[in-house]
PDB file as gemmi writes it, atoms N, CA and C in Angstrom:
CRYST1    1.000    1.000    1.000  90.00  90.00  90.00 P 1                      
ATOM      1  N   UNK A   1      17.777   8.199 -12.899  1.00  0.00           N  
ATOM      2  CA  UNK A   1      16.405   8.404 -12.507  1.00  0.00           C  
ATOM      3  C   UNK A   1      15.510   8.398 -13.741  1.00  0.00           C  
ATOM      4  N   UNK A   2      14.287   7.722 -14.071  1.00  0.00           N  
ATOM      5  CA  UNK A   2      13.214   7.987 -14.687  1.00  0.00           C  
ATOM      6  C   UNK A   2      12.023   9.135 -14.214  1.00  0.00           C  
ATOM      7  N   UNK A   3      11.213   8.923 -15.356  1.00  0.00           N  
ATOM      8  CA  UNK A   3      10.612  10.094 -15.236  1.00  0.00           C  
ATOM      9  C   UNK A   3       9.213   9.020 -15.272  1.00  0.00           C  
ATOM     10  N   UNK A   4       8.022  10.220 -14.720  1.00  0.00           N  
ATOM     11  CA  UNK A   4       6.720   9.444 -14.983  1.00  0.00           C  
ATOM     12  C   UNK A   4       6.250   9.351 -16.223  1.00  0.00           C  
ATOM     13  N   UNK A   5       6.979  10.685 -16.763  1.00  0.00           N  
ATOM     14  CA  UNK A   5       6.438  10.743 -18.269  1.00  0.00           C  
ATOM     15  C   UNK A   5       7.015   9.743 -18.927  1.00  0.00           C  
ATOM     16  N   UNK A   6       8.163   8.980 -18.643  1.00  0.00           N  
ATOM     17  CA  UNK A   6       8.621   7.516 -19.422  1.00  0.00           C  
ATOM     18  C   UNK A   6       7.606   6.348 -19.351  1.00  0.00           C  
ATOM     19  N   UNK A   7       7.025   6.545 -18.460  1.00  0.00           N  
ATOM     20  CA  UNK A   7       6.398   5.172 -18.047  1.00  0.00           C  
ATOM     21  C   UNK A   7       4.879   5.296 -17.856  1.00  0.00           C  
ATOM     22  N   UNK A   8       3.918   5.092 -18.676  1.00  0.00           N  
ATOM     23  CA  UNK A   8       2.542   5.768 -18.427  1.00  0.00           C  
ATOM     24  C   UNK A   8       2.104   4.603 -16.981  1.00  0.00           C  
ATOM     25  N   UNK A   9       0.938   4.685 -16.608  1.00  0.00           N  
ATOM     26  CA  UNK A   9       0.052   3.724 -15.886  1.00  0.00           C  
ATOM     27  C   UNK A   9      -0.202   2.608 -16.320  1.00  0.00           C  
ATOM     28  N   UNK A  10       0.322   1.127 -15.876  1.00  0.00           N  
ATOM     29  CA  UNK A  10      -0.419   0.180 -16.704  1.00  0.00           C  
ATOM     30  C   UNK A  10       1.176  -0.371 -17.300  1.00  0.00           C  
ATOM     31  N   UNK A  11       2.465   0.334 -17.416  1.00  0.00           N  
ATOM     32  CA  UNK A  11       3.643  -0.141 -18.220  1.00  0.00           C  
ATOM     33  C   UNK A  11       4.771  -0.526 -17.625  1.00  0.00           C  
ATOM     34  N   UNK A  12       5.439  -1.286 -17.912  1.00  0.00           N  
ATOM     35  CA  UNK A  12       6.870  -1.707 -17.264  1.00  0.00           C  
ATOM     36  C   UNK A  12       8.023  -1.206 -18.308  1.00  0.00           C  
ATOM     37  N   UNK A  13       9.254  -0.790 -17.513  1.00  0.00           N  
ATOM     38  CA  UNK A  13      10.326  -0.466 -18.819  1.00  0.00           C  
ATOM     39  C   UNK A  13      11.631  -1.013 -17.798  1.00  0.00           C  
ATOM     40  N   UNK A  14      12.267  -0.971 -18.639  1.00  0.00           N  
ATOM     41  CA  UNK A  14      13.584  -1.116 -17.938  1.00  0.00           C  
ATOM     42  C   UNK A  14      14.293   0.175 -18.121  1.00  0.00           C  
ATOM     43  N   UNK A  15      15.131   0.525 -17.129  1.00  0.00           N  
ATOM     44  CA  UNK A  15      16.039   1.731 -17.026  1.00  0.00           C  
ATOM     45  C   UNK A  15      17.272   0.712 -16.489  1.00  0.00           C  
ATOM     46  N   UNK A  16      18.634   1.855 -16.225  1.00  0.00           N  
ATOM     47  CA  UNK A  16      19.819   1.055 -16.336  1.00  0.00           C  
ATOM     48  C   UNK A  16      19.742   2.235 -14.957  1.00  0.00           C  
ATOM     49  N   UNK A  17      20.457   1.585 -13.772  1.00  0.00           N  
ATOM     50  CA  UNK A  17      20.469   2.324 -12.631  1.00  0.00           C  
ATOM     51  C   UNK A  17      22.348   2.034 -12.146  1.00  0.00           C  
ATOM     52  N   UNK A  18      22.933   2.618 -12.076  1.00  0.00           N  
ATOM     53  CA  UNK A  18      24.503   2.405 -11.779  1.00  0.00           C  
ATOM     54  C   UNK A  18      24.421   1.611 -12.963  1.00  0.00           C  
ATOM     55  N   UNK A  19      24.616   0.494 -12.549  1.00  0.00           N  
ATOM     56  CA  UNK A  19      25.127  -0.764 -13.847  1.00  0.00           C  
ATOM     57  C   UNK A  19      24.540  -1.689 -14.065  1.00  0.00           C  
ATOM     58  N   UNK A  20      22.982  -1.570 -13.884  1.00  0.00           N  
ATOM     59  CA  UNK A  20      22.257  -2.689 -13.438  1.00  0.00           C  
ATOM     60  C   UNK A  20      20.696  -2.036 -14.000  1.00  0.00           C  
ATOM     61  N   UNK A  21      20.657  -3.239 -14.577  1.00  0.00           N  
ATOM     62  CA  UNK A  21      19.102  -3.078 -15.258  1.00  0.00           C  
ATOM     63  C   UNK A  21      18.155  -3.199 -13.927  1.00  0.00           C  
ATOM     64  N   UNK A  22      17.123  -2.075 -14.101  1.00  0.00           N  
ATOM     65  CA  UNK A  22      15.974  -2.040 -13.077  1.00  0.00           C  
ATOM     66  C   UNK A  22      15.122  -2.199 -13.899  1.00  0.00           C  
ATOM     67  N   UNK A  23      13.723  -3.158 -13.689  1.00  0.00           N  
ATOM     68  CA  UNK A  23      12.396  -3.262 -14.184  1.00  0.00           C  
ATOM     69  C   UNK A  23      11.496  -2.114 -13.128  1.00  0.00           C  
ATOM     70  N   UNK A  24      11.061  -1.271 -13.874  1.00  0.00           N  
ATOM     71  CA  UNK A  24      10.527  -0.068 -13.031  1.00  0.00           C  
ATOM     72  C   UNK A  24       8.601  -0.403 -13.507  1.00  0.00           C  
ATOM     73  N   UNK A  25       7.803  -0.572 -12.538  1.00  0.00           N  
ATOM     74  CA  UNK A  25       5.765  -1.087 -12.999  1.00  0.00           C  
ATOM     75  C   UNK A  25       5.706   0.581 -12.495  1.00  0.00           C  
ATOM     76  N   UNK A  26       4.443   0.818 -13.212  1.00  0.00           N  
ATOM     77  CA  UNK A  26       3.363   2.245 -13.095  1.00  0.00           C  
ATOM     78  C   UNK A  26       2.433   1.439 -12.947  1.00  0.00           C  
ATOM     79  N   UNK A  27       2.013   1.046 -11.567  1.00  0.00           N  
ATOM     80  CA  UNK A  27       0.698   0.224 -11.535  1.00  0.00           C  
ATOM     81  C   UNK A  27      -0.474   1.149 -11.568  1.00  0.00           C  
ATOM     82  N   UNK A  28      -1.426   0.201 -11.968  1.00  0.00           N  
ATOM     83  CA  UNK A  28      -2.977   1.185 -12.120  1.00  0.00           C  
ATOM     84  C   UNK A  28      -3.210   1.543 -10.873  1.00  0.00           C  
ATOM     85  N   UNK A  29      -3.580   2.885 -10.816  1.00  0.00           N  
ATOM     86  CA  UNK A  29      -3.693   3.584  -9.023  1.00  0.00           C  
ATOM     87  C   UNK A  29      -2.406   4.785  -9.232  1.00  0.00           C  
ATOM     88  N   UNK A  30      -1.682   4.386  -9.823  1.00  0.00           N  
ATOM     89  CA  UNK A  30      -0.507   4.937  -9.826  1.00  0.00           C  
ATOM     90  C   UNK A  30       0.746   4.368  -8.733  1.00  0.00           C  
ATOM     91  N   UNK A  31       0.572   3.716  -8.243  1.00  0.00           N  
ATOM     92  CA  UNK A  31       2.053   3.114  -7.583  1.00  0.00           C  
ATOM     93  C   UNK A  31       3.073   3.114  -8.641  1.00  0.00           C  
ATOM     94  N   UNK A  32       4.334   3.139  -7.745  1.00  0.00           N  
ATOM     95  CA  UNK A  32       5.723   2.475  -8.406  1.00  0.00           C  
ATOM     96  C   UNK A  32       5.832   1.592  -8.018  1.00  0.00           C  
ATOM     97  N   UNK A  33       6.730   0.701  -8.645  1.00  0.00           N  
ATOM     98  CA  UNK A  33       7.466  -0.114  -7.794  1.00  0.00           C  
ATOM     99  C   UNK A  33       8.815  -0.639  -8.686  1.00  0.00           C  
ATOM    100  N   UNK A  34       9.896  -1.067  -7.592  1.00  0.00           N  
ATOM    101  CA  UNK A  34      11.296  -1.260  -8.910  1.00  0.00           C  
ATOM    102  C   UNK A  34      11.458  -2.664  -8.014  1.00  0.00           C  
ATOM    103  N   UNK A  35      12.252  -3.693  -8.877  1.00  0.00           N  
ATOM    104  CA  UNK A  35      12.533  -5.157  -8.930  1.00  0.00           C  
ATOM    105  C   UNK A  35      14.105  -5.042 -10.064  1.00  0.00           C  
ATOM    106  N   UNK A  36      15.089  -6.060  -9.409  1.00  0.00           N  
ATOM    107  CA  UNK A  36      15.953  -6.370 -10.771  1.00  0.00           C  
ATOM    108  C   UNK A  36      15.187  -6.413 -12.011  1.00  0.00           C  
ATOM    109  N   UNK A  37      15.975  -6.094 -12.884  1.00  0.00           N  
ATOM    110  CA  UNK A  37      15.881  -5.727 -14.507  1.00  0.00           C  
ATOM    111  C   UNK A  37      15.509  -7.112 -15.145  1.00  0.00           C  
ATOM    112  N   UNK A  38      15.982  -8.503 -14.236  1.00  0.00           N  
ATOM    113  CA  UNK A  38      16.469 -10.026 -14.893  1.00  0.00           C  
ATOM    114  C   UNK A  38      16.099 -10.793 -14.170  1.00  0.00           C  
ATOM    115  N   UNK A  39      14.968 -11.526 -14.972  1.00  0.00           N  
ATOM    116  CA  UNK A  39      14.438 -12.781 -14.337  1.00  0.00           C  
ATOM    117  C   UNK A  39      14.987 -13.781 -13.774  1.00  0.00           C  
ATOM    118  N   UNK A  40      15.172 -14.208 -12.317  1.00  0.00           N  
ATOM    119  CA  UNK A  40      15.485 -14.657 -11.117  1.00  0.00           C  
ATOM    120  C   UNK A  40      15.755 -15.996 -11.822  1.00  0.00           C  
ATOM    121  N   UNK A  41      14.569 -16.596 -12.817  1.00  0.00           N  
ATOM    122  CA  UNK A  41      14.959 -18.278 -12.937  1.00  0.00           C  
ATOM    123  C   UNK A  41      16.476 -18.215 -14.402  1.00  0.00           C  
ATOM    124  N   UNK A  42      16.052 -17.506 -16.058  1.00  0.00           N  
ATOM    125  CA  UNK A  42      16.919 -17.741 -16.639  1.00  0.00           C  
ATOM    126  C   UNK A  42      17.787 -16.530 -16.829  1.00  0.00           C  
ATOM    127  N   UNK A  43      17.650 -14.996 -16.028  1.00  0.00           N  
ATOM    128  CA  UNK A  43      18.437 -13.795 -16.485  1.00  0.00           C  
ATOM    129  C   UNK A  43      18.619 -13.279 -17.607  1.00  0.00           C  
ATOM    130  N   UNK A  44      16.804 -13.856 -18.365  1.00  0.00           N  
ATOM    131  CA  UNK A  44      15.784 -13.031 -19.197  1.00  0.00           C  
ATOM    132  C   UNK A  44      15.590 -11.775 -18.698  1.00  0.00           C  
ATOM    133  N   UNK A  45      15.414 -10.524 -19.860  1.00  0.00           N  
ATOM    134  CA  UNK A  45      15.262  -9.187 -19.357  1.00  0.00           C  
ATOM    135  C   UNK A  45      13.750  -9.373 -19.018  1.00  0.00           C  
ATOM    136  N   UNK A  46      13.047  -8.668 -18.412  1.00  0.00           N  
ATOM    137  CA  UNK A  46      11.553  -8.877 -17.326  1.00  0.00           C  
ATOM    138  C   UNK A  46      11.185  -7.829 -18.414  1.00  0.00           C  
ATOM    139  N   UNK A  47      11.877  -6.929 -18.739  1.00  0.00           N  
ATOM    140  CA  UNK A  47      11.099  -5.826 -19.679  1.00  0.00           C  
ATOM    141  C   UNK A  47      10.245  -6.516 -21.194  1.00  0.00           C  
ATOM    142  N   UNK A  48      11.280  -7.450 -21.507  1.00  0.00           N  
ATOM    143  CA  UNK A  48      10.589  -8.047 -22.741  1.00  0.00           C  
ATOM    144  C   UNK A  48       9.594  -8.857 -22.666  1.00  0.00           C  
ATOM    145  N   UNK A  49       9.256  -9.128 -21.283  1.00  0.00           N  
ATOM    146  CA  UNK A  49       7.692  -9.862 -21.099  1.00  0.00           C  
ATOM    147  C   UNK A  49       6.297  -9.303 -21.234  1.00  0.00           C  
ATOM    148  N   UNK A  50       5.437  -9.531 -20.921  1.00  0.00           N  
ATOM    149  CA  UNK A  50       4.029  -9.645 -20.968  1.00  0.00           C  
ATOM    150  C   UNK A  50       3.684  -9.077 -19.988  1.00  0.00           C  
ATOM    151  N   UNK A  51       2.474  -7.983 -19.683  1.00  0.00           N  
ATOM    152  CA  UNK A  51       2.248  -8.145 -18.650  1.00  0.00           C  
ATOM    153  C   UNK A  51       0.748  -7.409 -18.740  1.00  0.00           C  
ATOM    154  N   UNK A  52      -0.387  -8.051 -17.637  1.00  0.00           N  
ATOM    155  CA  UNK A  52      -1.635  -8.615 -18.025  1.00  0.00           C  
ATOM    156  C   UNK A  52      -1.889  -8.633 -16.518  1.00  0.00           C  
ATOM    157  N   UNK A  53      -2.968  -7.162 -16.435  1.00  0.00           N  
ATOM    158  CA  UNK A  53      -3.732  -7.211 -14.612  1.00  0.00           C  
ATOM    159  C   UNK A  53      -2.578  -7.242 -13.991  1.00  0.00           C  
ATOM    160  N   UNK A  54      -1.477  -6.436 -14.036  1.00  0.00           N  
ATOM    161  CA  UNK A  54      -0.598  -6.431 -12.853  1.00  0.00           C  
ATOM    162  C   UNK A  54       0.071  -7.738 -12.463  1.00  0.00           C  
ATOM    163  N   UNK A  55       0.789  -9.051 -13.581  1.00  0.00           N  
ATOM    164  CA  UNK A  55       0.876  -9.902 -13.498  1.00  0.00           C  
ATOM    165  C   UNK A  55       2.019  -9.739 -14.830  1.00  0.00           C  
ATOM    166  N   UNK A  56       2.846  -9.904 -14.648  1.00  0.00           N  
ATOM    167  CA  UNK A  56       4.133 -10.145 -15.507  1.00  0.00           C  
ATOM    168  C   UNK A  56       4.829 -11.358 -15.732  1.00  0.00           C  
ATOM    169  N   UNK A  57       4.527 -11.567 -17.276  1.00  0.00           N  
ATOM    170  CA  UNK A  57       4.998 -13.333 -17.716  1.00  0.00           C  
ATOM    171  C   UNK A  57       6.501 -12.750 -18.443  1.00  0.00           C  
ATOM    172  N   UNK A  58       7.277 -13.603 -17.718  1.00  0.00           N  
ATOM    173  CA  UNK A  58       8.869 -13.116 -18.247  1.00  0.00           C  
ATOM    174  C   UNK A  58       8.695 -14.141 -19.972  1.00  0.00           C  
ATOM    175  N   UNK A  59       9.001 -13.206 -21.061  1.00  0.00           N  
ATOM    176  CA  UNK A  59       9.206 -14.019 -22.244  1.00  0.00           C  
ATOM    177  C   UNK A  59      10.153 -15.118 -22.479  1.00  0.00           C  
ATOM    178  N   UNK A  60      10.857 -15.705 -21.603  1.00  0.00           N  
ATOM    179  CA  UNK A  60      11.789 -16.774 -21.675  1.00  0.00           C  
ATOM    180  C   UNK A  60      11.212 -18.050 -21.008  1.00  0.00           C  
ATOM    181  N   UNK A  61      10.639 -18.134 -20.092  1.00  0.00           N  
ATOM    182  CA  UNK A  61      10.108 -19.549 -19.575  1.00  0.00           C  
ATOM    183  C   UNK A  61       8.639 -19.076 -19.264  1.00  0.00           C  
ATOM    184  N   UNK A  62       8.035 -18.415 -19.143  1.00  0.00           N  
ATOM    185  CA  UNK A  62       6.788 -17.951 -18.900  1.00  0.00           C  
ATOM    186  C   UNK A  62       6.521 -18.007 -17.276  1.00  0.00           C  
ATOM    187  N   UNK A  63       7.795 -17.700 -16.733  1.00  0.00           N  
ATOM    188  CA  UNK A  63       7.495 -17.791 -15.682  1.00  0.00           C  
ATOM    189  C   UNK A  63       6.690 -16.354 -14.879  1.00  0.00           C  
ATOM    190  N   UNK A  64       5.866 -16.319 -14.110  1.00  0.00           N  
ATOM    191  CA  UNK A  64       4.440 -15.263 -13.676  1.00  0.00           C  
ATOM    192  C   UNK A  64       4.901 -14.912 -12.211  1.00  0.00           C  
ATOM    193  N   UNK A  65       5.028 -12.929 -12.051  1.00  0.00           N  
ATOM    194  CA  UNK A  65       5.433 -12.442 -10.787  1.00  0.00           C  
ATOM    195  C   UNK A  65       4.249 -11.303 -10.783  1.00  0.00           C  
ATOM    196  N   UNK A  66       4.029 -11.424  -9.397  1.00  0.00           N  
ATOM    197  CA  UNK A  66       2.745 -10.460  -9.106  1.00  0.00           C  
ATOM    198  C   UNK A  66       3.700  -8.872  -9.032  1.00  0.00           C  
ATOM    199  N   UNK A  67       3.555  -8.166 -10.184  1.00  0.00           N  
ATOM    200  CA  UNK A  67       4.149  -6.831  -9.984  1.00  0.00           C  
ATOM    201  C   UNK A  67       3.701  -5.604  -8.593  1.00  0.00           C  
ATOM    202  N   UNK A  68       2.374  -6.181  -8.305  1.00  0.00           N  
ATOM    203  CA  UNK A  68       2.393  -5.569  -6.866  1.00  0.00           C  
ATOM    204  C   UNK A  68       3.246  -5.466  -5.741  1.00  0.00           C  
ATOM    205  N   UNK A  69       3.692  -6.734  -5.781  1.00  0.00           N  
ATOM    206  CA  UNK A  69       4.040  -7.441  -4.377  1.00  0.00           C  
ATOM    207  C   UNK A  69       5.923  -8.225  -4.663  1.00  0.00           C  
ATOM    208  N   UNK A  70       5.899  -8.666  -6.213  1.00  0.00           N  
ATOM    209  CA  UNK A  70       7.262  -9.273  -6.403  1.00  0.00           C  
ATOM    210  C   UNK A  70       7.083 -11.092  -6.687  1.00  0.00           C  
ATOM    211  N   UNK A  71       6.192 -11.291  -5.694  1.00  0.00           N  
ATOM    212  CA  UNK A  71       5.922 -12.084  -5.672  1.00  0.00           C  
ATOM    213  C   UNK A  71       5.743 -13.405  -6.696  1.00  0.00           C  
ATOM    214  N   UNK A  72       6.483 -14.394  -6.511  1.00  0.00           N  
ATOM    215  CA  UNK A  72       6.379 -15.781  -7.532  1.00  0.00           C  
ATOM    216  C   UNK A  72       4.629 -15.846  -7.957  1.00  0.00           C  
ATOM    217  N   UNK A  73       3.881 -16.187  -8.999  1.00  0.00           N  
ATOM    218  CA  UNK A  73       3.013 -16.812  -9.048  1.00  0.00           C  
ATOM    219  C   UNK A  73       2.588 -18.285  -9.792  1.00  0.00           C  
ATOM    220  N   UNK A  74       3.454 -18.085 -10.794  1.00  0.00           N  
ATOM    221  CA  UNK A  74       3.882 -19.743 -10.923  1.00  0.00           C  
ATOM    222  C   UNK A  74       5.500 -19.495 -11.811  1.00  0.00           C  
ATOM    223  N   UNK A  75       6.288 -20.469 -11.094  1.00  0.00           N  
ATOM    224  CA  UNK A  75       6.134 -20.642  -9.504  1.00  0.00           C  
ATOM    225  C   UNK A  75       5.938 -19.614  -8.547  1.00  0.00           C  
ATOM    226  N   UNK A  76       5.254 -20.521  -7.116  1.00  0.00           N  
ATOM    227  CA  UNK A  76       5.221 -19.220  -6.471  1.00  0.00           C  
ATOM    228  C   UNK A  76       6.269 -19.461  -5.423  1.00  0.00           C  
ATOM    229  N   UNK A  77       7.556 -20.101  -5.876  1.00  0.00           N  
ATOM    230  CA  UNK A  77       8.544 -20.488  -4.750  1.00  0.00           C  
ATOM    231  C   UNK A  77       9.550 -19.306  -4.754  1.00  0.00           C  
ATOM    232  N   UNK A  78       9.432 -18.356  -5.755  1.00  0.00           N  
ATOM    233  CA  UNK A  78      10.403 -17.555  -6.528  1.00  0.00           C  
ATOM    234  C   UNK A  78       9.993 -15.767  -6.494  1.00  0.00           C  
ATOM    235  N   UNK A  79      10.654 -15.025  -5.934  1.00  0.00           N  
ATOM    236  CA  UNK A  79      10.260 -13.577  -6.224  1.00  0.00           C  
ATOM    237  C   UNK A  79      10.938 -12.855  -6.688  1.00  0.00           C  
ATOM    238  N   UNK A  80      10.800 -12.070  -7.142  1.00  0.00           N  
ATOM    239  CA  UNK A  80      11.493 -10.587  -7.661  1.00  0.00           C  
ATOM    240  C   UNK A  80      12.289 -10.163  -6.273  1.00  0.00           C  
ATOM    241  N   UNK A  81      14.067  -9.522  -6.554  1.00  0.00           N  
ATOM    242  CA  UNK A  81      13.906  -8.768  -5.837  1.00  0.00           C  
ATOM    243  C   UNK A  81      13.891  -7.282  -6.081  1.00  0.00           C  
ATOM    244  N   UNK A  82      13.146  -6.267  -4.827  1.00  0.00           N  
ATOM    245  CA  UNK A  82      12.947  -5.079  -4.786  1.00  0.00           C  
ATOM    246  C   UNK A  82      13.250  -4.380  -4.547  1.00  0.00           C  
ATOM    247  N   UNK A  83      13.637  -2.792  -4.659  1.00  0.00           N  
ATOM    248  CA  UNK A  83      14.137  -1.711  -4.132  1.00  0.00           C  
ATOM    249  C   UNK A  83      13.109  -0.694  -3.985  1.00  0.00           C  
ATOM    250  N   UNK A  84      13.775  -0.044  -3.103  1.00  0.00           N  
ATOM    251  CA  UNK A  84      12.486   0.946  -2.504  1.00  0.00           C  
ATOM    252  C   UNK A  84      12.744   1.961  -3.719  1.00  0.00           C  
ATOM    253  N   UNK A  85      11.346   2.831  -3.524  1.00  0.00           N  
ATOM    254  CA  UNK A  85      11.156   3.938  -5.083  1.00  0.00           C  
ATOM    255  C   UNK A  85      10.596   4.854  -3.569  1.00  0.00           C  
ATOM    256  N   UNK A  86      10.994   6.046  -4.614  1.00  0.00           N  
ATOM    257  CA  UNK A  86      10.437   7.296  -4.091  1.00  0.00           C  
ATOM    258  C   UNK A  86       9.942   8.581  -5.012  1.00  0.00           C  
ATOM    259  N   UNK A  87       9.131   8.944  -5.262  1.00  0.00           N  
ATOM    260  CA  UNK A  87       9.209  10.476  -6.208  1.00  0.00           C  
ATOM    261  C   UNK A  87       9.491  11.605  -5.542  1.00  0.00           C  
ATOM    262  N   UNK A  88      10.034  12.097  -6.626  1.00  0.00           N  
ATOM    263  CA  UNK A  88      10.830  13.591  -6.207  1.00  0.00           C  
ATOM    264  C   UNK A  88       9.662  14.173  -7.465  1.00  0.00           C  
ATOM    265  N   UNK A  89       8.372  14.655  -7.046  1.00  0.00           N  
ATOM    266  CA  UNK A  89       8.014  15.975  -8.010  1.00  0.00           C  
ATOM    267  C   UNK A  89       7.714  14.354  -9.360  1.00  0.00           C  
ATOM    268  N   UNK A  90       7.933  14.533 -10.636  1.00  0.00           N  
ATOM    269  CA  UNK A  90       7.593  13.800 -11.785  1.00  0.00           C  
ATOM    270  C   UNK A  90       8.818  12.316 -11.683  1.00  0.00           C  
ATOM    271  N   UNK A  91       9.543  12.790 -11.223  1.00  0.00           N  
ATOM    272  CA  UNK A  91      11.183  11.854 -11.078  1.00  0.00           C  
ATOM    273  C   UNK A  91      10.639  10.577 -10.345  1.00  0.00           C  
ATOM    274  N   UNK A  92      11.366   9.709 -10.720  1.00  0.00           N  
ATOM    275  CA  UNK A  92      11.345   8.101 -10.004  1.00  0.00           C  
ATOM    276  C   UNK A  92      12.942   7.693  -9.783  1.00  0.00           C  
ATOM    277  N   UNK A  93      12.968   8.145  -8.303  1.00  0.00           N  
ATOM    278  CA  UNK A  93      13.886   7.605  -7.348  1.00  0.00           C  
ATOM    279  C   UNK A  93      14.090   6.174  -7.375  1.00  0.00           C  
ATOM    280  N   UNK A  94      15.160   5.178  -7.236  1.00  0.00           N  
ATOM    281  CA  UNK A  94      15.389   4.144  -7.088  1.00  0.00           C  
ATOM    282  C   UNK A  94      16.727   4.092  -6.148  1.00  0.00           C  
ATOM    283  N   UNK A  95      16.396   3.370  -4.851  1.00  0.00           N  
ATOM    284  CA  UNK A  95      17.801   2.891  -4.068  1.00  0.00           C  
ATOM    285  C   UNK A  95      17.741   1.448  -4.395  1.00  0.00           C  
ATOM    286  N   UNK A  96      19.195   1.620  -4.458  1.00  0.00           N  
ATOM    287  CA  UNK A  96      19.095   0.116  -4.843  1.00  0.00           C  
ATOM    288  C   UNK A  96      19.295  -0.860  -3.769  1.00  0.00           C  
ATOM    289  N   UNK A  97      19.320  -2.196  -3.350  1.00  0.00           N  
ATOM    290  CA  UNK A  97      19.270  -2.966  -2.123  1.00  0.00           C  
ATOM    291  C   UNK A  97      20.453  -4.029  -2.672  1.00  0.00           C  
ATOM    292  N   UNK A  98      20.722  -4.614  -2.015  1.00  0.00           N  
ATOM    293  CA  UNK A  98      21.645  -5.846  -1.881  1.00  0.00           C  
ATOM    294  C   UNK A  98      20.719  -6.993  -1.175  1.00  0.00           C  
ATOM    295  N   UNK A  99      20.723  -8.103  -1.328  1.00  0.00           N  
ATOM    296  CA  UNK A  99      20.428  -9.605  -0.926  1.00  0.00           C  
ATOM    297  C   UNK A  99      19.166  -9.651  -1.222  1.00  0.00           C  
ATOM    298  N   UNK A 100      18.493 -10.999  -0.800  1.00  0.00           N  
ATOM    299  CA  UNK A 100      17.313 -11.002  -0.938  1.00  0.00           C  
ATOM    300  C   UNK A 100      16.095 -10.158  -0.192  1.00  0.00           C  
ATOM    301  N   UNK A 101      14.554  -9.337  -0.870  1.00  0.00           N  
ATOM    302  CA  UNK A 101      14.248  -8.737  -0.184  1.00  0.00           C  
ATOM    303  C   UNK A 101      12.772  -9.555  -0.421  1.00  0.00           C  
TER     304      UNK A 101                                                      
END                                                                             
């Protein structure tokens, strides 16, 4: 589990959840949201990218996912997948999912 205090508003980090890198966003508003740790096209870490208005450029192909939503934006044939988050109190819950979501 992460904490909020790891992750201000506005930041992405990666945490290691069982055995598996999670990319965990503190979107502005305060949402969570968690996605695999590894970019879908080359299994670039998502943490070492860019990210600009809630819009995350993975540093390996520059490929662009709407951290709101998961969502491909170029391409937009391609998404993140997601796991549901929950807070407990300051804590960031992560279940993790299987297949595409």
């Amino acid at each position: 589990m992460a904490s909020l205090d790891d992750l201000w508003e506005g930041e992405v980090a990666e945490f290691e959840v069982g055995d598996r890198p999670i990319l965990i966003a503190h979107l502005r508003g305060g949402a969570i949201r968690a996605y695999d740790g590894l970019c879908p096209h080359a299994g670039f870490p998502l943490a070492d990218g860019d990210v600009d208005d809630e819009i995350l450029t993975c540093g390996a192909h520059s490929w662009e996912f709407d951290l709101s939503t998961g969502a491909g934006v170029n391409p937009a044939n391609c998404r993140l997948r997601s796991h549901p988050v929950r807070l407990e109190g300051d804590q960031i819950a992560i279940l993790l999912t299987e297949g595409d979501r």
